[in-house]
C-alpha positions as CSV (number, residue, x, y, z in Angstrom):
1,X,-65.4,-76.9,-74.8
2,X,-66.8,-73.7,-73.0
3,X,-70.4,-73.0,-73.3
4,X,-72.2,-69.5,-72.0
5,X,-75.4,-68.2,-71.6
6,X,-76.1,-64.4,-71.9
7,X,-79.5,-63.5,-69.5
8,X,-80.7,-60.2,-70.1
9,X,-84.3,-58.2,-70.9
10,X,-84.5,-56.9,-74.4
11,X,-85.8,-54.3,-75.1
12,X,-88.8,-54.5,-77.1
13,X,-88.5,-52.9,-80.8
14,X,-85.2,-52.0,-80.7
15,X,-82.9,-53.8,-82.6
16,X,-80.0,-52.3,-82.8
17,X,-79.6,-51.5,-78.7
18,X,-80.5,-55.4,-78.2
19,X,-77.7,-56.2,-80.9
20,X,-75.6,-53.9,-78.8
21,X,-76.1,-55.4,-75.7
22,X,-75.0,-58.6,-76.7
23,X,-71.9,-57.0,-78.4
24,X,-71.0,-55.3,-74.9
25,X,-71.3,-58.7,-73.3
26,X,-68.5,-60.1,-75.5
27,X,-66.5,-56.8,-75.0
28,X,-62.6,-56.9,-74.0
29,X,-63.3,-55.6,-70.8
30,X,-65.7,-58.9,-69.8
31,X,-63.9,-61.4,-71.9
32,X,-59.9,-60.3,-71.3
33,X,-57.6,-59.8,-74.0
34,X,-54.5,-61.9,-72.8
35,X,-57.2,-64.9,-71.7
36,X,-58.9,-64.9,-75.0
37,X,-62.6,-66.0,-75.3
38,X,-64.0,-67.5,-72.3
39,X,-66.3,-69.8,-74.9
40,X,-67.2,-71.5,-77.9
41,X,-70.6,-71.6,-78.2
42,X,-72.9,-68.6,-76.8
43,X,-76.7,-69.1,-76.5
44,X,-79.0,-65.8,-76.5
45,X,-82.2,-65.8,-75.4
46,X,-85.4,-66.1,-77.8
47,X,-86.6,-63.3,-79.8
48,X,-83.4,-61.6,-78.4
49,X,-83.6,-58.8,-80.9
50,X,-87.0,-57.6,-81.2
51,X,-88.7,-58.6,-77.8
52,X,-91.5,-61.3,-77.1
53,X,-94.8,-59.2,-77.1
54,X,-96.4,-58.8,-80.5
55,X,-99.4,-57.1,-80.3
56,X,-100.6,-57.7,-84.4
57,X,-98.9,-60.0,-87.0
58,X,-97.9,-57.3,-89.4
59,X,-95.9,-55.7,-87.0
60,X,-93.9,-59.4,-86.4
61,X,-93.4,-59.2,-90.3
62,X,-91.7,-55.7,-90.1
63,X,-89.8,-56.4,-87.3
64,X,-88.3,-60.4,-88.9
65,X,-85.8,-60.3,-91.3
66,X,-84.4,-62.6,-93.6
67,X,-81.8,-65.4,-92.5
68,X,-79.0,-65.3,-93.3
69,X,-79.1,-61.4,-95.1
70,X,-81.1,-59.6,-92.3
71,X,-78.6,-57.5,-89.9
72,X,-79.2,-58.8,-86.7
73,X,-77.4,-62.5,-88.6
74,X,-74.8,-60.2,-90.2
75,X,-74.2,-58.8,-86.8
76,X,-73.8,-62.2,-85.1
77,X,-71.7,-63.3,-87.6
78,X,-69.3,-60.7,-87.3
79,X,-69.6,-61.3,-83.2
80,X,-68.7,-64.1,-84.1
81,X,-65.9,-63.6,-86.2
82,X,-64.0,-61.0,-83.8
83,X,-64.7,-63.1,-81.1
84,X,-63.4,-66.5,-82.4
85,X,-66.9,-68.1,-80.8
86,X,-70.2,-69.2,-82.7
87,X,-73.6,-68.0,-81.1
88,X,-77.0,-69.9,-81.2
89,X,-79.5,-66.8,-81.4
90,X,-83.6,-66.6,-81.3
91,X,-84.8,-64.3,-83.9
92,X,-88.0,-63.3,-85.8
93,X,-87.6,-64.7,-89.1
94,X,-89.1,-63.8,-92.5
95,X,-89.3,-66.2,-95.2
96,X,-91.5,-64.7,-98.3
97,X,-94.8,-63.9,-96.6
98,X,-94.5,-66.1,-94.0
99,X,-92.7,-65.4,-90.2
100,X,-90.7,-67.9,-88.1
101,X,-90.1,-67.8,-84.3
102,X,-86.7,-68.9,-85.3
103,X,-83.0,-69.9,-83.8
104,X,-79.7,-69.1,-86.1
105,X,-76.3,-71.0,-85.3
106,X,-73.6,-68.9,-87.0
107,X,-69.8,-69.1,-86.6
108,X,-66.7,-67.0,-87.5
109,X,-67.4,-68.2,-91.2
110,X,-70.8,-67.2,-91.3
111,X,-74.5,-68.1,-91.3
112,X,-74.7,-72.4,-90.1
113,X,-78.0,-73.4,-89.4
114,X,-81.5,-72.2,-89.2
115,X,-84.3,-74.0,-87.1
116,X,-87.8,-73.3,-86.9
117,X,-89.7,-73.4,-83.1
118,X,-92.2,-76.4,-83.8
119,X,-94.1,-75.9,-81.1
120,X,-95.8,-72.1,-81.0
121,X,-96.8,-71.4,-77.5
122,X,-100.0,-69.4,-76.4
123,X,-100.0,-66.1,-78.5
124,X,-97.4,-67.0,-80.6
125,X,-99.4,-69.0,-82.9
126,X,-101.3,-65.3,-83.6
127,X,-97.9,-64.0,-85.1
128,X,-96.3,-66.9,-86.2
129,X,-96.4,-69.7,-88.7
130,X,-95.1,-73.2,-87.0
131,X,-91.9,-74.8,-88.2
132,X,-91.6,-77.0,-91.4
133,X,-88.0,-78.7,-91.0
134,X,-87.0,-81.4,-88.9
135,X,-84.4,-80.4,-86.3
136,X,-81.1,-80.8,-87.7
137,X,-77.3,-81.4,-86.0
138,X,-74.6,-79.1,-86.6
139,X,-71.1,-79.8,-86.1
140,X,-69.0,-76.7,-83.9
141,X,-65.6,-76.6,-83.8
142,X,-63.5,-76.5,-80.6
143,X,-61.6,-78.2,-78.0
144,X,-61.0,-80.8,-76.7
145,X,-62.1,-82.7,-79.4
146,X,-60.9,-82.2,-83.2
147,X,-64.5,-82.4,-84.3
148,X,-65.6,-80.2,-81.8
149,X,-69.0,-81.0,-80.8
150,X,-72.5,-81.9,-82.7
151,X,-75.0,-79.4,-81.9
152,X,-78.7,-79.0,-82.0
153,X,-81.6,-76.5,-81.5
154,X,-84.8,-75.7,-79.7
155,X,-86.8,-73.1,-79.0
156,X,-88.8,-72.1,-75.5
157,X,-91.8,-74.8,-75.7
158,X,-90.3,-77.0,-77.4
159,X,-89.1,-78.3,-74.4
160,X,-92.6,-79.9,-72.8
161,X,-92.5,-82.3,-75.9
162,X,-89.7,-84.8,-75.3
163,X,-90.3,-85.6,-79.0
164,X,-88.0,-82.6,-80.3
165,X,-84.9,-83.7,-77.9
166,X,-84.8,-87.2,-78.6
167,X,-85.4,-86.4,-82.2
168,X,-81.7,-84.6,-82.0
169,X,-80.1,-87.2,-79.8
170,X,-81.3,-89.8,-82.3
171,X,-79.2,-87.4,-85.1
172,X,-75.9,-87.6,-82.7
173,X,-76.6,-84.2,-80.9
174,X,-74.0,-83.7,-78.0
175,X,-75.8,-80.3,-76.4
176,X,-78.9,-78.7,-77.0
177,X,-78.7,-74.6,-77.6
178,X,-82.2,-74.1,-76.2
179,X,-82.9,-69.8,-76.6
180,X,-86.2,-69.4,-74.3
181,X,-88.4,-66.6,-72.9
182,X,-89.9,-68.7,-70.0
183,X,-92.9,-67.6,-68.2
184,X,-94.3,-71.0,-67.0
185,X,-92.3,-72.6,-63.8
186,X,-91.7,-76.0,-65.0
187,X,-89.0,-75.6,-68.0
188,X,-86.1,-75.7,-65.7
189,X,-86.6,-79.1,-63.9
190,X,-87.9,-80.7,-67.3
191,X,-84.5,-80.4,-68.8
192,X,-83.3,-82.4,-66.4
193,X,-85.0,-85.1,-67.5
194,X,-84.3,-83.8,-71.1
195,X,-80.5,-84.1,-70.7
196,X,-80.7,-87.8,-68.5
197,X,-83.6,-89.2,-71.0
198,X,-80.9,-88.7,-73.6
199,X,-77.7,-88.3,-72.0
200,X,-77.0,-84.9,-73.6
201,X,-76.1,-81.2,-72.5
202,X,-78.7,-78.6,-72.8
203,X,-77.9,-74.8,-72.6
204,X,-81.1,-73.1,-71.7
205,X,-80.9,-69.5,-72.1
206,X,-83.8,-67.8,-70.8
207,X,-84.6,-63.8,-70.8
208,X,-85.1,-61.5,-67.7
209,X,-88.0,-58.6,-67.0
210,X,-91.7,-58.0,-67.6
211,X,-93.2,-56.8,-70.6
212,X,-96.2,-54.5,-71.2
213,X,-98.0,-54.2,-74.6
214,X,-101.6,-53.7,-75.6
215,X,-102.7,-54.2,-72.3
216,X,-101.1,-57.4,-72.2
217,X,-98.0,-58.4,-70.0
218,X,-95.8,-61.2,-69.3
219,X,-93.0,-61.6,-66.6
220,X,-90.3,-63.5,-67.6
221,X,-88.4,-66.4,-65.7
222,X,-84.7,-65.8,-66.0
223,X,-83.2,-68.2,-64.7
224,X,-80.8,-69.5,-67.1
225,X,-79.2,-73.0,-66.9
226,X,-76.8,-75.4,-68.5
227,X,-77.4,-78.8,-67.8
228,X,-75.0,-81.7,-67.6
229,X,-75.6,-85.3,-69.1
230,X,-76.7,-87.0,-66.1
231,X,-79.3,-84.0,-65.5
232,X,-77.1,-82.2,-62.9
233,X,-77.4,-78.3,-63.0
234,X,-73.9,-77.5,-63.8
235,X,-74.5,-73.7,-63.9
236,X,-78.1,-71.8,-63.0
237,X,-78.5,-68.3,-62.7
238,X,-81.3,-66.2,-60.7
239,X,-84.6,-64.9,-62.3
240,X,-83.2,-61.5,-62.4
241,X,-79.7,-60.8,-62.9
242,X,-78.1,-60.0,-66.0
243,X,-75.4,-61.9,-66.3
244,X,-73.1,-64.0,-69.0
245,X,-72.6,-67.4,-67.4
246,X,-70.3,-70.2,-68.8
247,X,-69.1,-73.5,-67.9
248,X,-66.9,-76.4,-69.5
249,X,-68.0,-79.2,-70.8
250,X,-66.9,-82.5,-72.5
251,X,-69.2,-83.2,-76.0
252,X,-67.6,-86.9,-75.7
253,X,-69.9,-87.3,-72.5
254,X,-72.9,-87.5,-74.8
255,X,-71.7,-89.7,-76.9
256,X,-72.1,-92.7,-75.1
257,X,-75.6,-93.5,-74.1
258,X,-74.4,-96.2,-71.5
259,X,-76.9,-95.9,-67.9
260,X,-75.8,-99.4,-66.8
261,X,-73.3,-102.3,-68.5
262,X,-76.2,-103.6,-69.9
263,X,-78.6,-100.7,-70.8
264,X,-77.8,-98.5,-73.4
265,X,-80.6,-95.3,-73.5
266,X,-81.0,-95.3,-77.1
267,X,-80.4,-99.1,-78.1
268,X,-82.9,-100.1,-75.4
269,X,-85.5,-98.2,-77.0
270,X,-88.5,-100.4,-78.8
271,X,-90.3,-98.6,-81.2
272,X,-92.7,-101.3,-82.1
273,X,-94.1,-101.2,-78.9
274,X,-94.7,-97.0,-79.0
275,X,-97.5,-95.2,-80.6
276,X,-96.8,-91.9,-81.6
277,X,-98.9,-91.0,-84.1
């Protein structure tokens, strides 16, 4: 199974030029016609459509949409369908009055999944309501395996609470589609441990560029990684470029949780001796 990253700078407010970059990134000229799609699965950065800096909740509402009738999930959808691909997306999200920093997996048959970032980082939780469904697995179809593999999702902060990955290896997760807009330093190295802790992939797409709102402004980390089950970087991209990166990957990896003959990650753990609440 082939899984890419696209790495660019959105441009804030602008839907349709965002939706169009991502189009031109899956054009015939990058992928090749005679080669045929150089993935499966495509993760997009967070809030790839509409930009990360909000400067008053009602303008968050006007700029989410509904999931799966807005047109920025209509437009992936059809990506998705001429491309023969499924894409993992971060998107505002409007669900009756309230707004989600959101992630969408869609597929050549339409609208998949929808999770909800549970984690709202920094001014986020000014615009945002905080998720209210447990992460969920989706199975994605492609080779080498007949089942394809069994995907999860994460957004941005959710990755400094190992809580949220373990939760989706516990559900049979094979890789983590993780859409970011990273401005803290210590994401990249934390997957790592992410991916060993529970012998999983994690695609980590991250956006590129600075932006300048309200007298507020945040530089974004690029940066961009997919990493492999035993926490090994298996693809990383600079903090600037703009770039579609992909790699192969075996979901069957993930499936066994086996460190040593006689330690298994998962059915080692001991939950009677953890408090968590």
């Amino acid at each position: 199974m082939r899984v890419g990253v696209f790495q660019f700078a959105p441009v804030f407010g602008n839907v349709e030029h965002n939706i169009e970059k991502v189009a031109r990134a899956l054009s015939p000229m990058e992928w090749g016609r005679a080669r045929g799609p150089k993935c499966d699965l495509l993760v997009l950065p967070e809030l790839f459509n509409t930009g990360y800096v909000f400067i008053r909740r009602s303008e968050a509402r006007r700029l989410a949409e509904p999931v799966p009738s807005g047109k920025t999930t209509r437009a992936l959808i059809a990506l998705a369908e001429k491309h023969r691909l499924h894409i993992v997306a971060g998107i505002a999200e409007r669900a009756g009055s309230r707004v989600y920093n959101s992630s969408v997996l869609v597929g050549p048959r339409g609208h998949i999944g929808t999770y909800r970032k549970l984690h709202l980082f920094y001014r986020e939780k000014f615009w945002f309501e905080p998720g209210n469904r447990a992460p969920e697995v989706y199975r994605v179809g492609g080779p080498p395996r007949r089942d394809g593999a069994r995907v999860g999702m994460m957004v941005c902060f959710d990755w400094i609470f190992p809580e949220v990955a373990r939760s989706l290896a516990l559900a049979g997760a094979d890789l983590i589609a993780h859409p970011s807009d990273l401005v803290l330093p210590y994401c990249f190295d934390a997957m790592r441990t992410r991916s060993l802790e529970n012998h999983i992939f994690i695609a980590t797409c991250d956006r590129t560029g600075r932006e300048s709102r309200g007298g507020f402004s945040l530089t974004f980390r690029g940066m961009s990684q997919i990493t492999g089950t035993r926490g090994e970087i298996l693809v990383r991209l600079s903090s600037r470029e703009e770039k579609l990166a992909v790699v192969k990957i075996d979901p069957g990896e993930a499936r066994s949780k086996r460190l040593t003959p006689m330690n298994d990650l998962l059915r080692d753990r001991n939950p009677k001796g953890y408090r968590l609440a």
